[in-house]
Backbone as a ProteinNet text record, in pm:
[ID]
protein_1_A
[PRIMARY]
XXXXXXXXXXXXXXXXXXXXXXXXXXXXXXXXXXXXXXXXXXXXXXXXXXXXXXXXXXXXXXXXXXXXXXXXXXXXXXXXXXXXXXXXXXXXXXXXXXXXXXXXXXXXXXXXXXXXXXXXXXXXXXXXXXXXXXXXXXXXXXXXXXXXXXXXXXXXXXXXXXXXXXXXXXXXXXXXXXXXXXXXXXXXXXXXXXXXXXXXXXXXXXXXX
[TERTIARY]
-1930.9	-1802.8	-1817.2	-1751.7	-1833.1	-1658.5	-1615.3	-1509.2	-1576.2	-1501.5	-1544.7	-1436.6	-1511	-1372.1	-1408.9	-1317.8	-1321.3	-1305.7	-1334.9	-1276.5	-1300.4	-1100.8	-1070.4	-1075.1	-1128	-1137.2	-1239	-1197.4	-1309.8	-1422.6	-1357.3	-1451.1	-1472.1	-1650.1	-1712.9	-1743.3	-1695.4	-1665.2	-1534.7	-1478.9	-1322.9	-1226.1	-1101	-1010.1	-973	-1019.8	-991.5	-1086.8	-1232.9	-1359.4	-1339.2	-1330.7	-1338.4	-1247.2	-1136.1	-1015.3	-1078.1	-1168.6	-1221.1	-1337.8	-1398.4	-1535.1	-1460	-1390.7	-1298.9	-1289.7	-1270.2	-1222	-1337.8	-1403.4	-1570.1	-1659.8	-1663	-1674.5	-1663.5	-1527	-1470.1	-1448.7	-1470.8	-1513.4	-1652.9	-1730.4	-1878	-1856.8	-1804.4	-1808.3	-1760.2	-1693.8	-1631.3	-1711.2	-1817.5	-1930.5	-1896.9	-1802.2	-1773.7	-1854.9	-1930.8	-2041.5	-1955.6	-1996.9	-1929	-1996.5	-1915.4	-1996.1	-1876.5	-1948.8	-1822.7	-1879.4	-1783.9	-1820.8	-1736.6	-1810.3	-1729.5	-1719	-1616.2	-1567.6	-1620.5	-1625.2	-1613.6	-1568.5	-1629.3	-1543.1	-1586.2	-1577.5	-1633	-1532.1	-1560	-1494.2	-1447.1	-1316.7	-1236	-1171.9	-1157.9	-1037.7	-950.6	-822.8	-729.6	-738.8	-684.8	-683.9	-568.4	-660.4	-570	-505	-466.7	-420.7	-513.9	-570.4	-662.9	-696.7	-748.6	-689.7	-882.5	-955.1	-1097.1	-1137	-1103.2	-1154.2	-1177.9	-1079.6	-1034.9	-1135.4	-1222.6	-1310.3	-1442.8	-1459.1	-1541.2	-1636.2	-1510.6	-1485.8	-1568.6	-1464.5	-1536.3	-1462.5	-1447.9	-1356.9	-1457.6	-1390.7	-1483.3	-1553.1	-1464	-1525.1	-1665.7	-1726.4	-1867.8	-1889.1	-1835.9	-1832.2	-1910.8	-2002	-2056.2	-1991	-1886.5	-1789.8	-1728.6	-1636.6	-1530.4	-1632.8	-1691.5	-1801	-1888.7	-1934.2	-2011.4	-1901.3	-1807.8	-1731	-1679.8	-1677.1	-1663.2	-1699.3	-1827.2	-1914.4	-1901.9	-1870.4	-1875.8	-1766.7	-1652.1	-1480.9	-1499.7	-1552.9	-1563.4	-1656.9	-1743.1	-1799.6	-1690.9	-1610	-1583.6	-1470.6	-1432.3	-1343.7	-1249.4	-1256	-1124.9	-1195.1	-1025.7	-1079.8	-959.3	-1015.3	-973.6	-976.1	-908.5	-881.4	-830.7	-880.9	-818.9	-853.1	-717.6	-688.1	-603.4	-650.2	-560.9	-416.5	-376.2	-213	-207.7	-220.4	-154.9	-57.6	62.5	196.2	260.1	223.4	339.7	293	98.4	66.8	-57.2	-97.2	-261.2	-313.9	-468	-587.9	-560.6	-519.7	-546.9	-644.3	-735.1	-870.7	-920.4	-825	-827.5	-734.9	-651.5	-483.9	-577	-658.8	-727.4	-840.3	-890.4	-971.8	-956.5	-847.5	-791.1	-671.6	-603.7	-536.7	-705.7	-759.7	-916.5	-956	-1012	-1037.3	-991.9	-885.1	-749.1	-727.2	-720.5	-654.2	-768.2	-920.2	-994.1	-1121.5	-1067.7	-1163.6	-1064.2	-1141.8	-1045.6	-1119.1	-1170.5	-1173.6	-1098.8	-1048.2	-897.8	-957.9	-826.6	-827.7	-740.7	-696	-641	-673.7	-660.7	-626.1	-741.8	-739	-868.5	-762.2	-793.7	-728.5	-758.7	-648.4	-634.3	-532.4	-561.1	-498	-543.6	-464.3	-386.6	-455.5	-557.9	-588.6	-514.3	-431.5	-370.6	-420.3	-453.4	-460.2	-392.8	-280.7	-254.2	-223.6	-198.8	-168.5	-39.8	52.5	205.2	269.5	328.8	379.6	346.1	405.5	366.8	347.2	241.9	175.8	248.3	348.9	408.2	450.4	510.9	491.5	344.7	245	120.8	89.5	108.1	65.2	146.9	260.3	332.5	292.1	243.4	187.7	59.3	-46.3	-181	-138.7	-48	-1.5	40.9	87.2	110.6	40.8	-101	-230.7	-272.3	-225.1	-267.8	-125.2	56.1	118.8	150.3	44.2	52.1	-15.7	-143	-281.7	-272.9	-134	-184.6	-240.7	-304.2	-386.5	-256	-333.2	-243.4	-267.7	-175.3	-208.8	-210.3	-319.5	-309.2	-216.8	-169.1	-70.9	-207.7	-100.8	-132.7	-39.2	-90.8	51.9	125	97.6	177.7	149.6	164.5	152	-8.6	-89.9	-214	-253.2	-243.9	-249	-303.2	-341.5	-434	-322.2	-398.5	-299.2	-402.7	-436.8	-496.3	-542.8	-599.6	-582.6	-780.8	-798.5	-962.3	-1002.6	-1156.3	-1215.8	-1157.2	-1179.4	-1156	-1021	-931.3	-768.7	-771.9	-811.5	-844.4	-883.1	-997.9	-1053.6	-963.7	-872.5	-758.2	-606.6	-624	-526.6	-533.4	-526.9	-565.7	-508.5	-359.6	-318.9	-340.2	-366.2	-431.7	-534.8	-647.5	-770.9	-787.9	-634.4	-639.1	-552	-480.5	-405	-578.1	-618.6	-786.8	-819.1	-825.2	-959.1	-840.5	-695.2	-599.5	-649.6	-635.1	-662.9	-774.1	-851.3	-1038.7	-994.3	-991.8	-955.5	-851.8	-753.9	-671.6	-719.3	-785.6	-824.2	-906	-1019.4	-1113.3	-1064.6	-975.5	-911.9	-838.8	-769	-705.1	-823.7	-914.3	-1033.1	-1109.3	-1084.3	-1190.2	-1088.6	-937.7	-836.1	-813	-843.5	-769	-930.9	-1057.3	-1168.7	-1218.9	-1134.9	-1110.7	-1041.1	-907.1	-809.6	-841	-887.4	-960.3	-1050.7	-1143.4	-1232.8	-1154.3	-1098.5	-990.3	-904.5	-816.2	-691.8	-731.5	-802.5	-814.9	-708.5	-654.3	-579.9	-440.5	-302.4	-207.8	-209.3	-112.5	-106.4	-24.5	-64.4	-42	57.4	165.7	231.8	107.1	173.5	77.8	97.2	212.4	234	304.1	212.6	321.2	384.9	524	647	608.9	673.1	658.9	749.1	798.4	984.7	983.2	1067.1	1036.5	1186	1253	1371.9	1339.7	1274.2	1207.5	1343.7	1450.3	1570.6	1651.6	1633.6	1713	1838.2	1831.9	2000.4	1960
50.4	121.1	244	367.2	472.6	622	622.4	736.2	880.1	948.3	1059	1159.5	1193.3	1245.2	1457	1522.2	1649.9	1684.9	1759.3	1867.5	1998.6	2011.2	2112.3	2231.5	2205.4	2316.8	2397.4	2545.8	2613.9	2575.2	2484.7	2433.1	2284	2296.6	2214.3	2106.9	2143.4	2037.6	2066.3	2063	2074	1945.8	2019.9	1867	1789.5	1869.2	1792.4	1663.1	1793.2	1657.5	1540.6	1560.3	1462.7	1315.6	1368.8	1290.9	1196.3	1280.8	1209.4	1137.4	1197.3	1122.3	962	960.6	810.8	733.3	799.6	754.4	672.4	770.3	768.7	628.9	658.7	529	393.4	408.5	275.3	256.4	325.3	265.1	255.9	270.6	194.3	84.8	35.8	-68.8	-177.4	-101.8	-195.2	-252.8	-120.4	-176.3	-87.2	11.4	90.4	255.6	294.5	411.8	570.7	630.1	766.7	935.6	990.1	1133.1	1229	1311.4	1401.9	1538.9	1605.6	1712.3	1815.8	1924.1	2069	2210.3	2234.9	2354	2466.7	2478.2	2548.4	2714.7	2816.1	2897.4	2995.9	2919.5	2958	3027	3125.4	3199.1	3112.7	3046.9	2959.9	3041.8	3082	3155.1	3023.5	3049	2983.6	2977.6	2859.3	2809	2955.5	2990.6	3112.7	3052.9	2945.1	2872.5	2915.9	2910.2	2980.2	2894.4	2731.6	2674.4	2621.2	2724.3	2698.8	2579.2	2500.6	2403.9	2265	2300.5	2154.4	2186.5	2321	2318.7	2278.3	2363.8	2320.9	2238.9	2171	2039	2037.9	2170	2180.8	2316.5	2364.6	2467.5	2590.1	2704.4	2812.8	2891.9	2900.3	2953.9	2898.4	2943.9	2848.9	2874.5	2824.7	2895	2788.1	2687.6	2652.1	2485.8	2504.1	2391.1	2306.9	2355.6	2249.1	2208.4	2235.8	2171.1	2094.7	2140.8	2015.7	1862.7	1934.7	1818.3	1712	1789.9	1686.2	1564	1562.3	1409	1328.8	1380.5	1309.9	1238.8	1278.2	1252.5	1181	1203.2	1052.9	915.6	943.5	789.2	729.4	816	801.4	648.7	612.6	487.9	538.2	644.5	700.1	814.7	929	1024.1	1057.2	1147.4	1092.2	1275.6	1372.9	1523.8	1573.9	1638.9	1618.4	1816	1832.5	1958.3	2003.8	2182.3	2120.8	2221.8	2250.1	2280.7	2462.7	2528.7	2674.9	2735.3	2763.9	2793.3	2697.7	2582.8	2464.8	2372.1	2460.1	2423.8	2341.4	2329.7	2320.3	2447.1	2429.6	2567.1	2595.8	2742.3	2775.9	2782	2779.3	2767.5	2648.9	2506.7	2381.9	2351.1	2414.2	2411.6	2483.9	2586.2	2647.6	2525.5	2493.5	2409.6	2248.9	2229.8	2081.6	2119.8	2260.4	2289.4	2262.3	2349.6	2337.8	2245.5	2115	2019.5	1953	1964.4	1808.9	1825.7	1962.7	2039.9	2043.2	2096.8	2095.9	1978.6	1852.2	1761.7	1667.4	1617.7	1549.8	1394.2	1360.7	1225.2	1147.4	1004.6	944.1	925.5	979.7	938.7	806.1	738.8	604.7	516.5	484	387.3	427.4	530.1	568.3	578.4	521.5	581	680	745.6	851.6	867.7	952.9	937.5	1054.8	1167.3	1289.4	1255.6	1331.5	1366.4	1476.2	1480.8	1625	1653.2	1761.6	1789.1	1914.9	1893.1	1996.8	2018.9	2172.6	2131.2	2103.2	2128.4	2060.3	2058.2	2128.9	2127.8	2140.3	2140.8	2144.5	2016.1	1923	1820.7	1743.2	1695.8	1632	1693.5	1815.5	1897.9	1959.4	1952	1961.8	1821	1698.5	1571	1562.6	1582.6	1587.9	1626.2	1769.3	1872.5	1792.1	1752.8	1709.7	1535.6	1473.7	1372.6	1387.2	1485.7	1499.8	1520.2	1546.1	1576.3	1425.1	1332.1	1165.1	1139.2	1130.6	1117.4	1132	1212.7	1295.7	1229.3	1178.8	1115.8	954.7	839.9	714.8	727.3	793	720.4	649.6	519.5	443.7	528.2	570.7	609	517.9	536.8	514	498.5	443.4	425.7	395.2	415.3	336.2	329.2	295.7	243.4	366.1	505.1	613.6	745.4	819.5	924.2	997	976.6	979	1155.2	1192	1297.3	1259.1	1394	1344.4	1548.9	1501.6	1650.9	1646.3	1829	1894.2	2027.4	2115.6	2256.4	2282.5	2170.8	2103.3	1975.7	2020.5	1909	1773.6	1836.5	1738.7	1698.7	1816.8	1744.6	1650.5	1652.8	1531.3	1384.1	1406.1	1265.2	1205.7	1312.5	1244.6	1168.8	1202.3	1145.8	1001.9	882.1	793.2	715.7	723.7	667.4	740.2	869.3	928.2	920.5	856.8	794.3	658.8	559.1	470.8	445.3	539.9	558.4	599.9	641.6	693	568.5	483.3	388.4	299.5	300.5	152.2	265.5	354.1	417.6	368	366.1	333.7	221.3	85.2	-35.2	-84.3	-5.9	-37.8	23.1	164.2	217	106.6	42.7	6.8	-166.3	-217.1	-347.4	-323.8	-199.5	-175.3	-149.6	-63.1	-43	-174.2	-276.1	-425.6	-478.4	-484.2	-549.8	-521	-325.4	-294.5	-325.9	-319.2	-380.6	-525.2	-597.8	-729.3	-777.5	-677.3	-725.4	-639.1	-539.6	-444.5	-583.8	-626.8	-747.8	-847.3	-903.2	-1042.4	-1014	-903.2	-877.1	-726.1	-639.6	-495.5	-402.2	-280.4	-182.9	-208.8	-202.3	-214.8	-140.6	-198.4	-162.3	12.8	52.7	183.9	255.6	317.4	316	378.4	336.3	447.2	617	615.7	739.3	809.3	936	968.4	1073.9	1046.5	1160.2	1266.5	1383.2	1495	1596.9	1586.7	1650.3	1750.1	1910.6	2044.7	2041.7	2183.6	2208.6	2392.8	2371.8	2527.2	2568.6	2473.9	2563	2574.2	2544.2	2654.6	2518.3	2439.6	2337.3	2258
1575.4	1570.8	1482.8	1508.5	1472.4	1434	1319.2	1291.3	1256.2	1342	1340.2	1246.7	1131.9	1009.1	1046.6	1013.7	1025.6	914.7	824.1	690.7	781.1	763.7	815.1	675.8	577.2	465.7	459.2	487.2	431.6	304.2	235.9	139	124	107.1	181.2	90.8	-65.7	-154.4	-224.7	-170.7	-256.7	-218.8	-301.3	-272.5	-157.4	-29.6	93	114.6	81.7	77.8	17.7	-100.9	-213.2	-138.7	-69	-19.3	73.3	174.2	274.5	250.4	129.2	102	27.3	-42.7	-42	52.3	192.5	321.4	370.3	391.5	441.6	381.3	260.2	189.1	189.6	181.9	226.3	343.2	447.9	596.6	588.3	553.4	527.8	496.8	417.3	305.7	402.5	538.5	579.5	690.5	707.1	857.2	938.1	946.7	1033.8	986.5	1093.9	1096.7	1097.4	1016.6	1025.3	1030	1084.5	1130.6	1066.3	940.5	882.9	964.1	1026	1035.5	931.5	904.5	820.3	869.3	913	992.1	943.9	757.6	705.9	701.8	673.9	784.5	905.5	986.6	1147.4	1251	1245.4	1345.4	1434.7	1441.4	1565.3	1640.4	1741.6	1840.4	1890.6	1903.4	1902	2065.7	2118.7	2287.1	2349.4	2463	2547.6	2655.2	2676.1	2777.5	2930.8	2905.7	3051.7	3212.3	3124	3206.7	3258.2	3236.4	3241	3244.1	3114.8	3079.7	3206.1	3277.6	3399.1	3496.4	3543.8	3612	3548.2	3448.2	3388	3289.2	3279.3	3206	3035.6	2977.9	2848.7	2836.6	2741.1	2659.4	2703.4	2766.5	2816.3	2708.1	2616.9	2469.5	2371.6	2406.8	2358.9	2218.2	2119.3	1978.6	1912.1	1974.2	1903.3	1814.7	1793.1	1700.8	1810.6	1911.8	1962.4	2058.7	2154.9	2211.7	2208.6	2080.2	1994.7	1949.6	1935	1876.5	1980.9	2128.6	2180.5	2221	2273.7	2274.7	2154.2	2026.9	1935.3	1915.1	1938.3	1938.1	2045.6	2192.8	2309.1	2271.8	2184.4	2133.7	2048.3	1927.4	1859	1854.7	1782.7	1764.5	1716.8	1637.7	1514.5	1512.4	1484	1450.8	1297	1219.5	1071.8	1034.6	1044.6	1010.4	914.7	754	669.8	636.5	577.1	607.8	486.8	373.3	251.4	316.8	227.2	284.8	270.5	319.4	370.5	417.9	313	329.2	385	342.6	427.8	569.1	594.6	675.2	683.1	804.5	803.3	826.4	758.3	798.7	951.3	969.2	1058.2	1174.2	1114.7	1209.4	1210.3	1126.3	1174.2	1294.4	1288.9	1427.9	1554.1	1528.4	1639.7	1694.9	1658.5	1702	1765	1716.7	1744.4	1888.6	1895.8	1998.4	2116.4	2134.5	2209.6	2192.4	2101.8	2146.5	2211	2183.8	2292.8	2413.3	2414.1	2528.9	2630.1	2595.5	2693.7	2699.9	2687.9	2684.1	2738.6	2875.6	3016	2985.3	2862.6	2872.7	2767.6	2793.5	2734.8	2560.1	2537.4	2346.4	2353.9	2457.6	2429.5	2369.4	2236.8	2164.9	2072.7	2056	1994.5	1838.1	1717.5	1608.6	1569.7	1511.3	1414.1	1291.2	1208.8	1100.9	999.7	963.9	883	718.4	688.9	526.9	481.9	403.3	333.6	196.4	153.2	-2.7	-16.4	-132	-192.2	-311.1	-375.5	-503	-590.5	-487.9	-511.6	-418.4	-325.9	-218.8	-99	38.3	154.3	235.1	164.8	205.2	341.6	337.3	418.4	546	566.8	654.6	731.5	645.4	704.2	784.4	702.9	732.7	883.4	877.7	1043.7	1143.9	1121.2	1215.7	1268.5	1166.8	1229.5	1302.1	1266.2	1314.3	1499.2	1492.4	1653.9	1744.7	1708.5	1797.3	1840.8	1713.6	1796.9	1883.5	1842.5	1955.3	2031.4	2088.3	2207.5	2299.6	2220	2322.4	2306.8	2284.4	2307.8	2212.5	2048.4	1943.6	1852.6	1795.5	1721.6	1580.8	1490.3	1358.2	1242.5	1166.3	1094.1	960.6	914.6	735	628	533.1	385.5	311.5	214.7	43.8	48.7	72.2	95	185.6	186.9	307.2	233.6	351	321.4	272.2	96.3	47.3	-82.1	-138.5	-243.3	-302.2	-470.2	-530.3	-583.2	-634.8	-736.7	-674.6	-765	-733.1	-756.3	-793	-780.5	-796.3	-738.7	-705.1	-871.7	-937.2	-1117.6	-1104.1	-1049.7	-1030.9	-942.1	-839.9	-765.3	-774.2	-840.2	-953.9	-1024.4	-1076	-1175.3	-1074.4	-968.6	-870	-846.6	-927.5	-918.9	-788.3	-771.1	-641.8	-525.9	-533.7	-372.7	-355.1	-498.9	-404.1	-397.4	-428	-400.4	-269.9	-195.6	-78	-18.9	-24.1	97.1	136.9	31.4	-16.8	95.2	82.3	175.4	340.8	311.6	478.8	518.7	423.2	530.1	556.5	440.8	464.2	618.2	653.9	733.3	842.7	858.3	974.1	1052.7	935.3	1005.8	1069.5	1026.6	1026.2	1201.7	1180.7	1300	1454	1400	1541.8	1550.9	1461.3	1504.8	1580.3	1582.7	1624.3	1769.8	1769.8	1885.7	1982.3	1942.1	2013.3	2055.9	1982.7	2020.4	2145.4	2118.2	2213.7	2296.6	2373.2	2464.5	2546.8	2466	2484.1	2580.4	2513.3	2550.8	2685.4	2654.9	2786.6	2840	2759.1	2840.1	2723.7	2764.6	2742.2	2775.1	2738.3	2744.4	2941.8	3000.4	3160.9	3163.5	3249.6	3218.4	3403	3386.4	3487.6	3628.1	3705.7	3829.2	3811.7	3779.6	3816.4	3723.9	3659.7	3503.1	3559.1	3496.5	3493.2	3450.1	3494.7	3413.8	3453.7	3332.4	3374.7	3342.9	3434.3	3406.3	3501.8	3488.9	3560.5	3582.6	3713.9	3745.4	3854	3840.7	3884	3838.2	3726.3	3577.6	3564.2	3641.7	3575.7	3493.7
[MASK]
+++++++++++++++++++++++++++++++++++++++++++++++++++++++++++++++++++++++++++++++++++++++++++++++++++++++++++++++++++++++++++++++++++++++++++++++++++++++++++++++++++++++++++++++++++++++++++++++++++++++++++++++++

């Protein structure tokens, strides 16, 4: 079983890391295998809606990052994106890349977990944590919890260290992530995937009522 974590921070040891290297950790500890990747800062172009991707079954933009990332995100069991906070948000060129991954990769994230790392140094956090949260309720991923909304504070790597309950909220995320992907691979095992309609809705009103 194998989580695939992202640091969406330009920095490649700062407080986002530190957050996820907690994570990382303690999904070892638990038996579960992990692949961190670091964005750091890589020219991302943001998805042009183009539409490419469905023929060619892969993001037309070859930049090297979301392409790569995909085979790794289809083995994956969990995917785990931790991102620090920018005006209230996530890294931009973490939102660019996760729009292009999702969007142009046609194989199922069902039941695949996921689950939102935030670091900041006082505000924002929770509004960021939302935003990266909707890239799993979109796709069928179950999310992850912990003892509190999975964020860590400090304005560095040392403020971080001193965060004693946001690296003891990491440490309940690995613990629970990995509790949840033995559960949902069990029961996959036993009965299969929850039954899924024939035919999905998709509601639009292209005559304006």
């Amino acid at each position: 079983m194998k989580v695939l974590l992202i640091n969406g921070s330009p920095k490649k040891a700062g407080c986002t890391a530190r957050a996820l290297e907690e994570v990382e950790k303690t999904l070892n500890e638990e038996g579960i295998d992990t692949v961190l990747v670091h964005i750091g800062r890589s020219a991302i172009r943001g998805c042009s809606s183009c539409g490419a991707c469905e023929k060619l079954g892969r993001c037309v933009y070859n930049d090297d990052l979301v392409n790569e990332l995909a085979p790794k995100l289809e083995t994956a069991d969990g995917l785990i994106v931790g991102s620090p906070v920018y005006y209230g948000s996530a890294n931009g060129s973490l939102i660019a890349l996760l729009d292009r991954l999702f969007y142009s990769t046609s194989f199922s994230k069902r039941m695949k977990v996921g689950a939102a790392v935030v670091s900041c140094r006082r505000g924002g956090n929770t509004a960021t944590f939302d935003i990266l949260n909707k890239y799993f309720t979109i796709s069928e991923m179950p999310v992850v919890s912990s003892q509190y909304w999975n964020m860590v504070h400090g304005f560095t790597r040392e403020d971080v260290e001193k965060d004693l309950e946001g690296l003891q909220t990491m440490r309940v995320l690995g613990r629970n992530a990995a509790f949840l992907i033995r559960a949902i691979a069990a029961e996959r095992e036993k009965n299969g995937l929850p039954a899924r309609e024939e035919n999905r809705a998709f509601t639009s009103f292209p005559d304006g009522k």
